[in-house]
BANU-413997 format. One record per residue (C-alpha): residue in three letters; x, y, z. Coordinates in steps of 0.02 Angstrom, whole numbers. Example, Ala and Ser with C-alpha at 12.3 -4.5 7.8 and 13.67 -1.06 7.14 Angstrom:
BEGIN
SITE r X Y Z
SITE ALA 615 -225 390
SITE SER 684 -53 357
This chain:
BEGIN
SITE r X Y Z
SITE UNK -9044 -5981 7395
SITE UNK -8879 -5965 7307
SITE UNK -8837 -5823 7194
SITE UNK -8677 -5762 7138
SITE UNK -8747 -5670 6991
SITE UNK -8661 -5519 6971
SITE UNK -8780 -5360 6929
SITE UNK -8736 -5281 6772
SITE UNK -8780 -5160 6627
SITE UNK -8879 -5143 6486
SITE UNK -8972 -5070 6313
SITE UNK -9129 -4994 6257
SITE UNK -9281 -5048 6276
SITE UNK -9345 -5074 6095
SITE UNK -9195 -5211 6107
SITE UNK -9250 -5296 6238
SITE UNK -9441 -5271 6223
SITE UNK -9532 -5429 6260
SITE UNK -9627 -5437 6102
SITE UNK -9440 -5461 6006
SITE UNK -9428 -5614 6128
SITE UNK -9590 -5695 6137
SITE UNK -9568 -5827 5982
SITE UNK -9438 -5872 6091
SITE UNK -9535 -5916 6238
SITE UNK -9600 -6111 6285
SITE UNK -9773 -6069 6354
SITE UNK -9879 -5932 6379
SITE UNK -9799 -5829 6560
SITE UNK -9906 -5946 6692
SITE UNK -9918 -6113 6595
SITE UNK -9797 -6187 6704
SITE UNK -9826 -6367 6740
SITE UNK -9884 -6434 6921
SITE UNK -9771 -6582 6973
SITE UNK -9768 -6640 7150
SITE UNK -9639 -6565 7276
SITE UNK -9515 -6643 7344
SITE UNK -9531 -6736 7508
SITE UNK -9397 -6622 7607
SITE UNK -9424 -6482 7499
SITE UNK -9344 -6299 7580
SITE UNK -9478 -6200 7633
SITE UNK -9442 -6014 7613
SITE UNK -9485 -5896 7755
SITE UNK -9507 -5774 7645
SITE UNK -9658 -5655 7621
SITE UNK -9774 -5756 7491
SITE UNK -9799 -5684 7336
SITE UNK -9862 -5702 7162
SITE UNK -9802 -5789 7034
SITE UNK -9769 -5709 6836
SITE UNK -9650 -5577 6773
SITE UNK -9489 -5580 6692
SITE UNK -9357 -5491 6769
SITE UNK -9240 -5413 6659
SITE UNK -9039 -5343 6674
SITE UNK -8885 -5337 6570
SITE UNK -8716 -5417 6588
SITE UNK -8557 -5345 6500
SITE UNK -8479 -5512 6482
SITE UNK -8546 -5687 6396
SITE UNK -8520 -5868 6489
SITE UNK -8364 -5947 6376
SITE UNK -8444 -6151 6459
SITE UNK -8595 -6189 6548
SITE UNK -8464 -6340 6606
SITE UNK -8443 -6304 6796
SITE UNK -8269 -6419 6777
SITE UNK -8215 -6281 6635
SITE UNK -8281 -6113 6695
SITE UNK -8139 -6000 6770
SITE UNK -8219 -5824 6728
SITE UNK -8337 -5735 6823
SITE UNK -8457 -5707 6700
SITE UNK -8499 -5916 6655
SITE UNK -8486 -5938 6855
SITE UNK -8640 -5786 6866
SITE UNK -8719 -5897 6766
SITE UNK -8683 -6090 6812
SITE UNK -8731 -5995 6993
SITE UNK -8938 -5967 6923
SITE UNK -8928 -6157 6836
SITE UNK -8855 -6259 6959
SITE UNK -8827 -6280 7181
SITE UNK -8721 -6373 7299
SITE UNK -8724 -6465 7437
SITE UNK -8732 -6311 7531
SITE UNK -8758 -6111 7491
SITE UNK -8722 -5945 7594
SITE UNK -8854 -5840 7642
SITE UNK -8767 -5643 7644
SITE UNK -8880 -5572 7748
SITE UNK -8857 -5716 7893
SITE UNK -8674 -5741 7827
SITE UNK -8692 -5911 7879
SITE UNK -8666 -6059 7770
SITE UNK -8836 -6148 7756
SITE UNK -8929 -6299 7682
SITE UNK -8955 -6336 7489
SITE UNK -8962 -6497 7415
SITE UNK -8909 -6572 7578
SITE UNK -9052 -6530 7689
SITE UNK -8930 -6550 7854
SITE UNK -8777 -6606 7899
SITE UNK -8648 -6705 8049
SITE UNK -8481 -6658 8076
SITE UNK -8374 -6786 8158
SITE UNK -8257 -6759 8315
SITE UNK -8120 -6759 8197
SITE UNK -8171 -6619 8110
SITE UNK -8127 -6697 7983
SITE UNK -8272 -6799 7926
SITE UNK -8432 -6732 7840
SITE UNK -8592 -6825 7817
SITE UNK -8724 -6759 7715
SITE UNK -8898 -6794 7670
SITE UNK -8971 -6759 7534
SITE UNK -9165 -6693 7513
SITE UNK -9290 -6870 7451
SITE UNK -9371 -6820 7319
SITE UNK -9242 -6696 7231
SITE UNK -9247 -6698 7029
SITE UNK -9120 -6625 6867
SITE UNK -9226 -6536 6775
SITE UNK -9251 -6671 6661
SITE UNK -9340 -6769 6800
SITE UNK -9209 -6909 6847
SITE UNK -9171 -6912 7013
SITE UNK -9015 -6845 7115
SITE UNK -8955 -6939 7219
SITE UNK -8793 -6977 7318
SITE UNK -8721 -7066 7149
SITE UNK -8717 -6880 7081
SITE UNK -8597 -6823 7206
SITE UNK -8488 -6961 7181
SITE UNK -8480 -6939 7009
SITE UNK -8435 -6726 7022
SITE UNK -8276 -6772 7130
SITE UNK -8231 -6904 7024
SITE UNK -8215 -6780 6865
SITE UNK -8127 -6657 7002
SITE UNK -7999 -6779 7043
SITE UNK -7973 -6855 6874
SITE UNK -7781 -6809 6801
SITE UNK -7863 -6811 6639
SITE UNK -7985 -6676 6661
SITE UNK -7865 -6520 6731
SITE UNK -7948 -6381 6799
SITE UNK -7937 -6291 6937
SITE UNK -8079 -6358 7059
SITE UNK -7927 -6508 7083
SITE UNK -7826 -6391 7173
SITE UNK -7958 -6278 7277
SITE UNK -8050 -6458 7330
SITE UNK -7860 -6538 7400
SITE UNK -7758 -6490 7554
SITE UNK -7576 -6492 7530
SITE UNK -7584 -6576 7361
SITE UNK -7709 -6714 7446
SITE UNK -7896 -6745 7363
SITE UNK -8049 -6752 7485
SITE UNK -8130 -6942 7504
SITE UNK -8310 -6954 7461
SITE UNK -8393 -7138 7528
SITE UNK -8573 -7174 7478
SITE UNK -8678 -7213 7618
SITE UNK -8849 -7235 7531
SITE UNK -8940 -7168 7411
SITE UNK -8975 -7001 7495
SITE UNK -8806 -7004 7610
SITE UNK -8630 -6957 7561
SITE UNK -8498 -6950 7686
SITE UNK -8308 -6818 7645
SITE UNK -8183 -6858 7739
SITE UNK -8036 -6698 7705
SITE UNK -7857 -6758 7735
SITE UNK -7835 -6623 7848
SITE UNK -7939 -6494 7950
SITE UNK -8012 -6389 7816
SITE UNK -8075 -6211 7870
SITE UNK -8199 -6156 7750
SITE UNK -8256 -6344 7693
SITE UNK -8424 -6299 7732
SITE UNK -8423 -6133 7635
SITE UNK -8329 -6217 7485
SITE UNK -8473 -6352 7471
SITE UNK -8589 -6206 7418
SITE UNK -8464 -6155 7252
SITE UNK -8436 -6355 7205
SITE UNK -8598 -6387 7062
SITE UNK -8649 -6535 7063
SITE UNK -8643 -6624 6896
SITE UNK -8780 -6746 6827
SITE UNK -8706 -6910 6818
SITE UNK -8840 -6997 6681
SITE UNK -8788 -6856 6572
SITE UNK -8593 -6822 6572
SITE UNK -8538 -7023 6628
SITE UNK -8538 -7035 6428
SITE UNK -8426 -6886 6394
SITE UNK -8300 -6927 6557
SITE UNK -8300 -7113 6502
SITE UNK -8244 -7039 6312
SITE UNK -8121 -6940 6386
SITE UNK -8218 -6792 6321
SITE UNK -8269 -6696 6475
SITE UNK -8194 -6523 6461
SITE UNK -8289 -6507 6293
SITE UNK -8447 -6559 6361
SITE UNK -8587 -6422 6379
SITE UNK -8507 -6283 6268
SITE UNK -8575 -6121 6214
SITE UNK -8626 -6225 6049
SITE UNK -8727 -6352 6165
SITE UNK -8822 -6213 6249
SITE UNK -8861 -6120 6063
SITE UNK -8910 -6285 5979
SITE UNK -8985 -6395 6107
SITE UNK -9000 -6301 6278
SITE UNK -9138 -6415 6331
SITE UNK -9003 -6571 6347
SITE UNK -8918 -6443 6488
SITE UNK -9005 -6520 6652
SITE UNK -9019 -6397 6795
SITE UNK -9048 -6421 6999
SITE UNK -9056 -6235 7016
SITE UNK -9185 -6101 7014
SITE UNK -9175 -6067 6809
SITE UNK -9167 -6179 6672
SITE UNK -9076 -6138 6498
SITE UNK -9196 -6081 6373
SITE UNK -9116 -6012 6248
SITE UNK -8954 -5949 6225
SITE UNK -8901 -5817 6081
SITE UNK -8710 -5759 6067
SITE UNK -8699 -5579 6067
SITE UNK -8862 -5556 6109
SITE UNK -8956 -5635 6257
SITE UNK -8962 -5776 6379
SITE UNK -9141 -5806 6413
SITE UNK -9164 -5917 6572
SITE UNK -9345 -6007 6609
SITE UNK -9422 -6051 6798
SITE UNK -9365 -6222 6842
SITE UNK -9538 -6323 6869
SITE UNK -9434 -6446 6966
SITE UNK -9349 -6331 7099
SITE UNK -9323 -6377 7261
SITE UNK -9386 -6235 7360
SITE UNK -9561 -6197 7390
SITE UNK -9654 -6067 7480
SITE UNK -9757 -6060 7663
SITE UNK -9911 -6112 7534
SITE UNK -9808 -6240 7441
SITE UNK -9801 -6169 7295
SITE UNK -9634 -6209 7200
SITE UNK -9519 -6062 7177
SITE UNK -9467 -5956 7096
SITE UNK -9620 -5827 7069
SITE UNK -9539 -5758 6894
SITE UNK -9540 -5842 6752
SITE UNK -9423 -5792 6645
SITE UNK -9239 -5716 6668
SITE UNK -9201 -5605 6514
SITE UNK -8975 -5562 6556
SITE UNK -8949 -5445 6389
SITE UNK -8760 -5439 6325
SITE UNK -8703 -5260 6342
SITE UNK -8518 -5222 6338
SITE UNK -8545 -5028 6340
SITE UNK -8586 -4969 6527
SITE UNK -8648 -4804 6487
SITE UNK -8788 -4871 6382
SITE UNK -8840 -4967 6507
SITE UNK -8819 -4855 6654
SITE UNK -8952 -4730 6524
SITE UNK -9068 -4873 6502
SITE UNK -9077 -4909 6691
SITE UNK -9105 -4733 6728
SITE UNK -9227 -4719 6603
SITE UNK -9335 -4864 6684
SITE UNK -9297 -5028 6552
SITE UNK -9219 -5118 6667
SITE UNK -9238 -5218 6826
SITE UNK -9058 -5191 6914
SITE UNK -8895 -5119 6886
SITE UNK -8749 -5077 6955
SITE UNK -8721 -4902 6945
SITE UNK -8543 -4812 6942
SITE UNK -8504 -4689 7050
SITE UNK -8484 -4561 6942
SITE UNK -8643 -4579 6861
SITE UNK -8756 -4588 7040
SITE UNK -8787 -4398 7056
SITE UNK -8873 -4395 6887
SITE UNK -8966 -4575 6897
SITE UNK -9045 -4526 7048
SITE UNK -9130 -4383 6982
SITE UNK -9251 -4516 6892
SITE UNK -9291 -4628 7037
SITE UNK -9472 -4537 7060
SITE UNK -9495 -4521 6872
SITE UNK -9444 -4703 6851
SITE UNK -9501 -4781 7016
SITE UNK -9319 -4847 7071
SITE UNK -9217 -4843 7216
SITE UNK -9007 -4829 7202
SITE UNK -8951 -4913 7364
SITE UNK -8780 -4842 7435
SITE UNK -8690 -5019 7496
SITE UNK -8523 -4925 7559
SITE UNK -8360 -4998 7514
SITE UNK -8341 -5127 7390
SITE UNK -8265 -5301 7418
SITE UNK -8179 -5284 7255
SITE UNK -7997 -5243 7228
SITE UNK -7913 -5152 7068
SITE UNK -7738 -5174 7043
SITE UNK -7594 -5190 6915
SITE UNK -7468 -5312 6909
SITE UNK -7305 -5328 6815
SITE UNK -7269 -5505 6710
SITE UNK -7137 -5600 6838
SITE UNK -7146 -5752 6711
SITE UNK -6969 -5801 6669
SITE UNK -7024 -5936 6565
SITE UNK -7015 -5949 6346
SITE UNK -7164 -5979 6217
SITE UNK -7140 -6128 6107
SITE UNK -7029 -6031 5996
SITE UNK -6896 -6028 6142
SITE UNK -6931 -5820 6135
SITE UNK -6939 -5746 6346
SITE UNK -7111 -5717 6391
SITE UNK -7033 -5556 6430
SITE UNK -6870 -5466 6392
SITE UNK -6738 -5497 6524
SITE UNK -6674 -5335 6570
SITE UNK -6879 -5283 6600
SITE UNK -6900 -5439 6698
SITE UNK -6737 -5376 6802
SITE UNK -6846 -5221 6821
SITE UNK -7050 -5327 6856
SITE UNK -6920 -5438 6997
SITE UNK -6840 -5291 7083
SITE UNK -6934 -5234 7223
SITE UNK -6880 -5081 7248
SITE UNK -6961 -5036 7061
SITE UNK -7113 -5112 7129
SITE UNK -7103 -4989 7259
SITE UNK -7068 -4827 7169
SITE UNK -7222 -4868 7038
SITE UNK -7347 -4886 7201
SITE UNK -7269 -4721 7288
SITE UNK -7287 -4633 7092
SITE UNK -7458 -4667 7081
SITE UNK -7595 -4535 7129
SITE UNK -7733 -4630 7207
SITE UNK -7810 -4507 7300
SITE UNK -7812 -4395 7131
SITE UNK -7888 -4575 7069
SITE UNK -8052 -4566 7179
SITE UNK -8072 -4352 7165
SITE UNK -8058 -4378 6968
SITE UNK -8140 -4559 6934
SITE UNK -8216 -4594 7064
SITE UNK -8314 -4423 7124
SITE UNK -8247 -4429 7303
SITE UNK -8350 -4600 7308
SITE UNK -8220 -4727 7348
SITE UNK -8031 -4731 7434
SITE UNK -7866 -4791 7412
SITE UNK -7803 -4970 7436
SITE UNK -7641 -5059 7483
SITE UNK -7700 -5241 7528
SITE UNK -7793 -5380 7443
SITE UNK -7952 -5344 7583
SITE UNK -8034 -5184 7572
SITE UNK -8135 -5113 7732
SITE UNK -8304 -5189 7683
SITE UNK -8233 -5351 7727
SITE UNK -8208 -5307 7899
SITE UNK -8161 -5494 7982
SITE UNK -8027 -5512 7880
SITE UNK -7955 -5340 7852
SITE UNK -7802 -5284 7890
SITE UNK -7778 -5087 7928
SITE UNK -7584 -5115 7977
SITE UNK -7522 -5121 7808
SITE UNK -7396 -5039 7724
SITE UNK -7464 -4878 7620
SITE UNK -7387 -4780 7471
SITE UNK -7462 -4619 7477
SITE UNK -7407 -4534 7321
SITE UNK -7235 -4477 7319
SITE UNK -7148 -4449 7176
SITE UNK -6985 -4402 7257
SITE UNK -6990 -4549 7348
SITE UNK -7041 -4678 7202
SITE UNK -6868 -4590 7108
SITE UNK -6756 -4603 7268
SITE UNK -6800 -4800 7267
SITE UNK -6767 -4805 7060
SITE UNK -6602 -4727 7086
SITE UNK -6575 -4853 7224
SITE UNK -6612 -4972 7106
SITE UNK -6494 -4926 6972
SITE UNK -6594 -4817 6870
SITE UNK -6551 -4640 6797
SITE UNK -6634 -4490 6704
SITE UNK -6570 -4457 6536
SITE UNK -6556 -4306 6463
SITE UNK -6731 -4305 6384
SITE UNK -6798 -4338 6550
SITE UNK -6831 -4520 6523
SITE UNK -6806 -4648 6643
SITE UNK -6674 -4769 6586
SITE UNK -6600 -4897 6698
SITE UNK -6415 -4959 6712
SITE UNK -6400 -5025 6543
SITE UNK -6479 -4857 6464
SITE UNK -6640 -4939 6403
SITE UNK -6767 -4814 6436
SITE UNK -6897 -4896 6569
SITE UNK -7043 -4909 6467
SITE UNK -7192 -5063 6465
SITE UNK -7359 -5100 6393
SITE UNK -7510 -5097 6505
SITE UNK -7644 -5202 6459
SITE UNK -7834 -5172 6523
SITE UNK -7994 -5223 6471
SITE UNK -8108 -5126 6358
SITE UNK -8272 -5134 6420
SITE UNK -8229 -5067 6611
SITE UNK -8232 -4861 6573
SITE UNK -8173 -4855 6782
SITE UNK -8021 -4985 6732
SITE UNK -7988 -4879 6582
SITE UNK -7982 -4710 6673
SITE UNK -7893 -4775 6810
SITE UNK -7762 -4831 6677
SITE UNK -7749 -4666 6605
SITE UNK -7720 -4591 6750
SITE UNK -7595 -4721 6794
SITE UNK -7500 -4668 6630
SITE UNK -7493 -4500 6658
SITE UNK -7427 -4527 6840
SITE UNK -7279 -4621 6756
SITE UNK -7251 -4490 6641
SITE UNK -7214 -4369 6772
SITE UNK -7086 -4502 6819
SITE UNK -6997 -4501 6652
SITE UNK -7071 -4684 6623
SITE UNK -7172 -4736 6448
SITE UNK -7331 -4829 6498
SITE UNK -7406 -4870 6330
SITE UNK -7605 -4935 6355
SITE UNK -7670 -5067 6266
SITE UNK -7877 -5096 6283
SITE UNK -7925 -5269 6245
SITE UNK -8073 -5348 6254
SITE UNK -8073 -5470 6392
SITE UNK -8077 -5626 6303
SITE UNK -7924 -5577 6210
SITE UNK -7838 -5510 6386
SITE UNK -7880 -5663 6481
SITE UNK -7774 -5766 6332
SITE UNK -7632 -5673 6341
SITE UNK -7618 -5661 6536
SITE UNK -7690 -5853 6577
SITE UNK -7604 -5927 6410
SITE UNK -7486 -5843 6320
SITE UNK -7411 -5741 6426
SITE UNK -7371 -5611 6305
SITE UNK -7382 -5451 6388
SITE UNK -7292 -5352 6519
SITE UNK -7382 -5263 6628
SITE UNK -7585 -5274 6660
SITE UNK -7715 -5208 6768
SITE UNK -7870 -5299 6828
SITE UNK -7976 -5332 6994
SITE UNK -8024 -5476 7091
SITE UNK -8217 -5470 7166
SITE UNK -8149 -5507 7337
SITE UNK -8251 -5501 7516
SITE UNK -8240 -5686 7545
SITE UNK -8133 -5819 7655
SITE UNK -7939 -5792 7664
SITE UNK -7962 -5981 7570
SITE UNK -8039 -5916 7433
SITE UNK -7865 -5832 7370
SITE UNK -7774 -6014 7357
SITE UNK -7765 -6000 7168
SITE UNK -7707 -5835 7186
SITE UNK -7581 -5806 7327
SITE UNK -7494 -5984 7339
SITE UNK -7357 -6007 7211
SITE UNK -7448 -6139 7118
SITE UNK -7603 -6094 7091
SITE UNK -7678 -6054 6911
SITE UNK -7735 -5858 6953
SITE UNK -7551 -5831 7032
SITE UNK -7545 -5686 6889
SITE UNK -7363 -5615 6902
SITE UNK -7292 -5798 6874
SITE UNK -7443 -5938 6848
SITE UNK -7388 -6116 6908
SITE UNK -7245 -6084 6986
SITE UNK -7155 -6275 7005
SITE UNK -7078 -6209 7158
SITE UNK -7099 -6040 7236
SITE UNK -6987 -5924 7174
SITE UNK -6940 -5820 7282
SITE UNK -6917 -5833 7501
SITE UNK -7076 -5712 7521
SITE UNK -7172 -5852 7399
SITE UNK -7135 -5978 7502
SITE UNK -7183 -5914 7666
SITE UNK -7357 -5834 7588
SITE UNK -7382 -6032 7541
SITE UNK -7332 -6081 7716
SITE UNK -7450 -5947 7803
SITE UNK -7594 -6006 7662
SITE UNK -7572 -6172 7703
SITE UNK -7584 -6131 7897
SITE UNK -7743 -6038 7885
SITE UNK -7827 -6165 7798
SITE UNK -7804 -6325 7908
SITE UNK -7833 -6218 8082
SITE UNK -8015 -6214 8107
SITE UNK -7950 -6079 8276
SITE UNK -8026 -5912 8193
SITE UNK -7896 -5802 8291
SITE UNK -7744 -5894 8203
SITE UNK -7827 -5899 8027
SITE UNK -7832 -5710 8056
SITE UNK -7659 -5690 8106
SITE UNK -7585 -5792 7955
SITE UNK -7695 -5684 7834
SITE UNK -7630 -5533 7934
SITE UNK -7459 -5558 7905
SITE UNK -7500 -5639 7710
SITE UNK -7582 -5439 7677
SITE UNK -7411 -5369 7771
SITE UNK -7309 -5463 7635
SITE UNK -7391 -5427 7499
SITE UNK -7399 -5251 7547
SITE UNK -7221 -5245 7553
SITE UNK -7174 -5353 7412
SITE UNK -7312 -5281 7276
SITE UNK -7315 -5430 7173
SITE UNK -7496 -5331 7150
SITE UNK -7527 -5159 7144
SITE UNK -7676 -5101 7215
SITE UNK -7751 -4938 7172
SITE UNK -7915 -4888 7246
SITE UNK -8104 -4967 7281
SITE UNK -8269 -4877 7256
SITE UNK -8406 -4876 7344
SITE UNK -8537 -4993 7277
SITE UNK -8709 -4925 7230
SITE UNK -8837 -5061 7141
SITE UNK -9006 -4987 7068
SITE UNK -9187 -5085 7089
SITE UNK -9339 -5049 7025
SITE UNK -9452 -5024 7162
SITE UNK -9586 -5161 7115
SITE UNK -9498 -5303 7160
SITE UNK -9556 -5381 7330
SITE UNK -9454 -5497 7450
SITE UNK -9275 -5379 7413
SITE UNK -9157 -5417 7552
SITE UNK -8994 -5298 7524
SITE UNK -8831 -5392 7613
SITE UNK -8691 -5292 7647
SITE UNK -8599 -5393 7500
SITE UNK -8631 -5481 7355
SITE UNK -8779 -5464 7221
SITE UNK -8925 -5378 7268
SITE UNK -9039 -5501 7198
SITE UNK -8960 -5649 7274
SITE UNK -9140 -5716 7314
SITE UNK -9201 -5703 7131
SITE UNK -9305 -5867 7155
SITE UNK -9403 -5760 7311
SITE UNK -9412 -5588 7211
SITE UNK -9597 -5549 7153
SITE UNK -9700 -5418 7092
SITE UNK -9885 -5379 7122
């Protein structure tokens, strides 16, 4: 019932043609081997259909783990999200939190305390059982101090771990240290890990190495799922192809195990346009389609028998964000010059970029008209936890050079911008290459600053490069990104609280650096241990009224979302966010 895979683009057809791929395939499509269902299997009320097929789409980025403990990009998450469930999932189109491997649930008068109980009968892929002993184990690699990753911080409140009890075989009972708002939802994102198969590596101290890239090209058959898919084979630069899972714990009204497809073919294609042109010209399942490129892809949805749905707003946010990091690389040289980190720290230059950039210019130009401007972390789509009280910048470049003179800066002869020192105000802006919308908007973004008398040299980097020097070593000054957004205020933890890992404009802060830091941590914090739903929306309120004041992020505009589908598939349910085919293990085909 989970799915978090993104939808994505893709390649021509002669690539991806199944003959190319069928020396790589276990069985003949059908062969798939009759094992007896669970005893509290999930029976889906969905339409039943008929099983066969292989569903095919593209994705412009590759998983860098198939380790759940590792995985901190969104791409190896799309994919851990097909192998493996949780305790619980979320169903979009209820947005409700409902069961997974836990077929129910109590919650004690504390509301503190969690008991869960797990489906008899549930298999890894492999065929061992799991059981209660599983859970145990995945919070024990969480929790350990030699294992860092992030899941330690996101699964504690206030610095303080969760405590998981065995009650049986099939029974765990959490107990959180305090009231935890979105425990339920967070159960759905925690993967449990097979405990026969990784005790060796956590027992070796050899965890975070465990279930590499290399393990899934070599010997993808010792990677044990509990989702829908299984790992069949896994090429680097090429494909990921995923296989049914025989031992899946969802079955249909007729109890036949699901899912009805076979195979899951998720092509590596870094260049959009190709595969927005292979979509359009029928080779593909899905896509996400760009809004500049809708007008012309709907011209072939009779030819090519697709539909492009029109989802509104997106959830996601674009922004930029200068490097705060005062810190030194090993050599003892600043992470970033001081007298630009006077600039990244000063608030008022923060400012003055926002009111010099042309958004609206942004979504005419980039965008086609399809999209808006944004100021705030929540974009409209995500109406519960929106805020439309923000602080805006509409663009105004007299304003943005009122605030740098404010601010101590100057224009020199040559019409630069320097600032008290006479250093000309001028930064690198990093971006990744294979987002043609970040790219543009980046452009435009220079050219904005131009008109400003400020140097805003573009750097394109693939993202694997981009993530090391934002996440690692911090060489860079200036970059521009998004975040997918359209979740719980708690979701942001790692990025809004001084501490956390994806705090971009200074990482890991060992205390919060500034008085506005502090009292987004404090508001965080709030939200989080309230489970009153009026409160939790007034402390993310006034967390978007900070940040709109403070920029520590930038935020430039969101497009409307439009995914593509080709109209065979049965058993479709659109939500108003997330993927389209977030009920891949229910999606047929006559």
């Amino acid at each position: 019932m989970k799915r978090s895979f993104r939808l994505l683009p893709l390649l021509p057809a002669a690539v991806l043609g199944l003959a190319t791929l069928s020396c790589s395939r276990p069985t003949r499509v059908g062969e798939r081997p009759s094992l007896p269902v669970p005893t509290d299997a999930d029976v889906s009320p969905a339409q039943p259909g008929k099983r066969g097929g292989v569903f095919i789409e593209v994705s412009p980025g590759e998983p860098s783990t198939f380790n759940w403990l590792v995985a901190e990009d969104a791409s190896s998450a799309s994919f851990l999200g097909l192998l493996f469930d949780g305790l619980t999932s979320y169903n979009p189109i209820r947005e409700e939190v409902v069961p997974a491997l836990a077929k129910s649930w109590e919650v004690g008068a504390d509301s503190r305390t969690f008991t869960f109980h797990l489906r008899e009968g549930l298999t890894w892929s492999d065929g061992v059982p799991l059981t209660a002993d599983d859970v145990l184990f995945t919070f024990q690699c969480v929790y350990d101090p030699r294992f860092p990753n992030r899941n330690a911080y996101d699964l504690s409140v206030n610095g303080k771990p969760f405590l998981l009890e065995k009650l049986d075989r099939h029974t765990v009972r959490i107990r959180t240290p305090e009231i935890f708002a979105p425990f339920l939802r967070y159960m759905s994102g925690v993967t449990i890990m097979p405990k026969h198969l990784l005790q060796g590596a956590y027992e070796g101290g050899t965890l975070l190495r465990a279930w590499s890239i290399f393990t899934a090209q070599k010997t993808p058959a010792t990677i044990a799922s509990s989702g829908a898919f299984l790992l069949h084979s896994y090429r680097p630069g090429q494909l990921i192809l995923l296989e049914a899972n025989p031992r899946y714990w969802r079955i249909d009204v007729e109890r036949r195990r699901l899912p009805y497809i076979d195979f899951l073919i998720v092509k590596f294609v870094k260049d959009q346009n190709a595969s927005v042109v292979a979509f359009a010209s029928g080779q593909t399942d899905a896509d996400t389609i760009p809004p500049d490129d809708v007008a012309w892809v709907r011209r072939g949805e009779k030819i090519h028998h697709y539909t492009i749905h029109d989802r509104g707003p997106s959830t996601a946010s674009t922004f930029l964000w200068f490097n705060q990091n005062p810190g030194r690389d090993k050599s003892g040289k600043p992470f970033v010059a001081p007298y630009k980190l006077r600039w990244f720290q000063d608030r008022r230059f923060r400012q003055a970029i926002s009111y010099g950039i042309d958004r609206e210019g942004m979504v005419k130009g980039i965008l086609f008209g399809r999209g808006q401007p944004l100021w705030g972390p929540e974009s409209p789509a995500n109406s519960k936890w929106f805020n439309p009280r923000i602080r805006q910048y509409p663009f105004d470049p007299a304003r943005a050079e009122q605030l740098l003179t404010e601010a101590g800066f100057h224009r020199r002869g040559d019409g630069m911008m320097a600032d008290a020192e006479d250093h000309p105000v001028s930064f690198t802006l990093l971006t990744n290459q294979e987002n043609p919308l970040r790219t543009a908007m980046a452009t435009v973004f220079q050219q904005n600053m131009r008109a400003l008398g400020i140097e805003a040299r573009l750097q394109f980097l693939d993202f694997g490069a981009l993530v090391t020097k934002i996440s690692d070593s911090f060489d860079y000054e200036a970059c521009l990104l998004g975040l997918t957004g359209g979740g719980d205020p708690a979701d942001g933890m790692s990025v809004f609280v001084s501490k956390g890992r994806l705090h971009q404009w200074y990482p890991s802060e060992p205390q919060p650096a500034t008085p506005w830091e502090a009292r987004i941590d404090s508001l965080m914090l709030a939200q989080l241990t309230t489970l009153d739903q009026s409160l939790r929306k007034q402390y993310w309120d006034e967390v978007q009224q900070i940040l709109s004041e403070e920029l520590p992020y930038i935020y430039l505009v969101t497009p409307n979302t439009y995914a593509g589908l080709r109209d065979k598939w049965r058993n479709v349910q659109i939500p108003k966010i997330g993927s389209v085919v977030w009920n891949l293990e229910e999606v047929w085909t006559p």
